[in-house]
C-alpha positions, 0 to 999 in steps of 0.5 A: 593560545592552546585553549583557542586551538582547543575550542576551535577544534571542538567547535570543527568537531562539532560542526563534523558532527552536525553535518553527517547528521544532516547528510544521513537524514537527507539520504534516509529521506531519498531512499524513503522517496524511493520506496514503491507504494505498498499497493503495488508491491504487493500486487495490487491494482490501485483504482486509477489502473483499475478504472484503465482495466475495466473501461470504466466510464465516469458515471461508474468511476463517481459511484464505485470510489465511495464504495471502495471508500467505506470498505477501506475504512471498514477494513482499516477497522477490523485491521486496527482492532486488536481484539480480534484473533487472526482468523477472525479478522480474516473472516471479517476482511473477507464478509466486507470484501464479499459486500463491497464486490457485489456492490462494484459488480452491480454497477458493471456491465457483463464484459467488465464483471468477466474482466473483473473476475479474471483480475481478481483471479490472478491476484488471488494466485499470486497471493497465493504464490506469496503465502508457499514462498513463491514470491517476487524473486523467490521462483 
């Protein structure tokens, strides 16, 4: 009788213990929906609001995503190679950011390449802002 009792209570124990694992993965999962895209939070637009921004048109859309592609997958590269110092892929990352805007800035029309120059602007001041601690909730 005592034995029952006690692989009962190791079978409840166990149980307890199963289902507080369960319950801990299900809000480690919630709060991983929860999290923002890294792409915004770091202030950056992603393409469907840059498309918004700049009015594109659907012709100018269907050419600017395959450029925006290959320099995405460029800069994934440069960013996996670990061969490379910090300020060499910085230079890299900005000699294929400079190819890829001038490729984009070919397709847009002149009230699009001064909207385009202006956000590209304020992102580069709010990177700044980031780099000398002035960051989101740090002002």
């Amino acid at each position: 009788m005592q034995n029952c009792r006690l692989i009962q209570f190791k079978s409840n124990i166990i149980t307890m213990k199963v289902l507080q694992f369960l319950l801990l993965f299900i809000c480690v999962g919630a709060m991983a929906q929860a999290q923002t895209p890294a792409d915004t939070s770091r202030g950056r637009m992603n393409r469907r609001d840059l498309y918004q921004e700049l009015n594109l048109t659907k012709d100018q859309q269907d050419k600017i995503k395959p450029i925006q592609d290959k320099q995405r997958t460029e800069a994934e590269t440069v960013r996996n190679n670990s061969s490379l110092t910090r300020e060499q892929q910085r230079d890299q990352m900005m000699e294929i950011r400079k190819k890829y805007n001038e490729q984009i800035d070919a397709l847009l029309t002149p009230e699009q390449k001064e909207k385009l120059a202006k956000l590209r602007k304020e992102q580069q001041e709010e990177m700044q802002k980031r780099r000398n601690g002035q960051g989101v909730g740090n002002n």
